[in-house]
N, C-alpha and C positions, 0 to 999 in steps of 0.2 A: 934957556936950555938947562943951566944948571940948577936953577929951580924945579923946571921937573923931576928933573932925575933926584934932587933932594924928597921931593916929595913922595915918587913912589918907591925909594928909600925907605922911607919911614914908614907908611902904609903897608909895605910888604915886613916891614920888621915888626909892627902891631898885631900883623894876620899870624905869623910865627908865632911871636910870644901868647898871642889868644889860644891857639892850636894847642902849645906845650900846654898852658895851665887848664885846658879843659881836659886834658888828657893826664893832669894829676890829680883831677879832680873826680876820679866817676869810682864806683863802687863794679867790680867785674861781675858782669850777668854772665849764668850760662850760654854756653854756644848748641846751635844743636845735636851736636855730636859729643858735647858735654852731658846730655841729657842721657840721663842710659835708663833701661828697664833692672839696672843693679840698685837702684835705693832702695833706702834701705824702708821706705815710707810710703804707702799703699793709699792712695787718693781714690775718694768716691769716685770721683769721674774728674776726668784729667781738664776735658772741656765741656764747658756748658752755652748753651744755646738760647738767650733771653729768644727769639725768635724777631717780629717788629715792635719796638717799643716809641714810645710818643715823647718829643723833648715836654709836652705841654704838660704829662703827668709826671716828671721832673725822675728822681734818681731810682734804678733799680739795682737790685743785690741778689747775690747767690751763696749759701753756705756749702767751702766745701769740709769733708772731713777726711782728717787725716793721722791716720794710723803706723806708728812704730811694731813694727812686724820681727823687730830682733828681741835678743832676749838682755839688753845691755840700755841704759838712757843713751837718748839722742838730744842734740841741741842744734834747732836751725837759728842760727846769727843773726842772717839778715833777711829781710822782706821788704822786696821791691815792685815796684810795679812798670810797668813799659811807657807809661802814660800819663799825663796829669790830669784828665778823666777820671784816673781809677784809682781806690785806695783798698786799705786792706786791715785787716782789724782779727787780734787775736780773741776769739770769744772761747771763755771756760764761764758755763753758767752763768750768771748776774753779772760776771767781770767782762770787761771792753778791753780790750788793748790795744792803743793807734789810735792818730790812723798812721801807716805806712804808706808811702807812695812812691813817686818818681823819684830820684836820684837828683837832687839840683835844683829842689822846688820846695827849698824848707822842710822836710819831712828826715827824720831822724831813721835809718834802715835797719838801726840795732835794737833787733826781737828776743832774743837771748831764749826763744821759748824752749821750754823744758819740755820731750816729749818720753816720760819714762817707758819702760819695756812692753809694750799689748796695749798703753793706750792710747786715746784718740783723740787729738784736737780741733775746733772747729774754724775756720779761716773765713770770716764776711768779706764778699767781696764786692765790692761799692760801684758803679758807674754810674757817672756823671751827666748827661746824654746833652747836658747844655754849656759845658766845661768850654766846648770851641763856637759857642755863639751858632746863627743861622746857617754860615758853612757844616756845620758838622753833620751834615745829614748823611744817610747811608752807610753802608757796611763800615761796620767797625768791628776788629779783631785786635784784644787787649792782652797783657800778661801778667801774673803775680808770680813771681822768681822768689822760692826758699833758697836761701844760701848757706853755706856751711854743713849742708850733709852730704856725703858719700853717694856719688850718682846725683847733681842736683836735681829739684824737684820746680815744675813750672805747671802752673794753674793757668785757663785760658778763658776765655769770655768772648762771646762776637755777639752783635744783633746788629738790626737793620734799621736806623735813624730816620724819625721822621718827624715834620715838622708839629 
């Protein structure tokens, strides 16, 4: 008797301590009512629609662009992604920047990108369609979260998985 009760003693005190340190451990995404129509940063289109895509002809991408509409520089911090399916990649010309990804999956979230006043940068955004093996089939809906501007900003992705 007193062995169980030792033991889910300490099982319950391992799911605790898991609990706290996962919860020191995350980078905060917008929420949706964090989301506002006040950023300051004007997105070709907020979501994009690959349509049905094939795991067998492996990763597709979408650019989007994104425009500083004040008349002051802006700096989004971080770029994260909802998923580790999906990554994300600053492109200015010849340059690549990332990848960006999930929160907790080795991916570094600090973008630091510089967006000065009127102009426009471009965000690839990567899925993976084989990322969860033969399960992953069907509807999938992804996110790319910029962090650090005013009204955050969230890019979206869905298609329909097939084998």
């Amino acid at each position: 008797m007193k062995k169980t009760i030792l033991i889910i003693s300490l099982t319950a005190a391992v799911l605790i301590g898991l609990l706290w340190w996962g919860s020191q451990n995350t980078i905060s995404r917008p929420s949706g009512n964090q989301l506002s129509s006040q950023s300051p940063l004007a997105i070709s289109e907020s979501l994009y629609d690959f349509g049905t895509i094939s795991m067998a002809k492996g990763n597709v991408n979408h650019i989007f662009a994104i425009t500083n509409l004040t008349n002051k520089d802006i700096v989004v911090s971080d770029i994260t992604t909802s998923c580790m399916c999906t990554s994300a990649y600053i492109v200015d010309g010849n340059s690549k920047q990332g990848p960006f990804g999930m929160v907790g999956m080795g991916y570094v979230p600090k973008a630091n990108l510089l967006i000065k006043a009127g102009e426009t940068k471009n965000i690839d955004v990567v899925y993976d369609p084989n990322a969860h093996g033969p399960a992953g089939v069907g509807l999938i809906d992804r996110f790319v979260y910029l962090s650090g501007v005013e009204g955050a900003t969230q890019l979206e992705i869905k298609a329909v998985v097939t084998p």
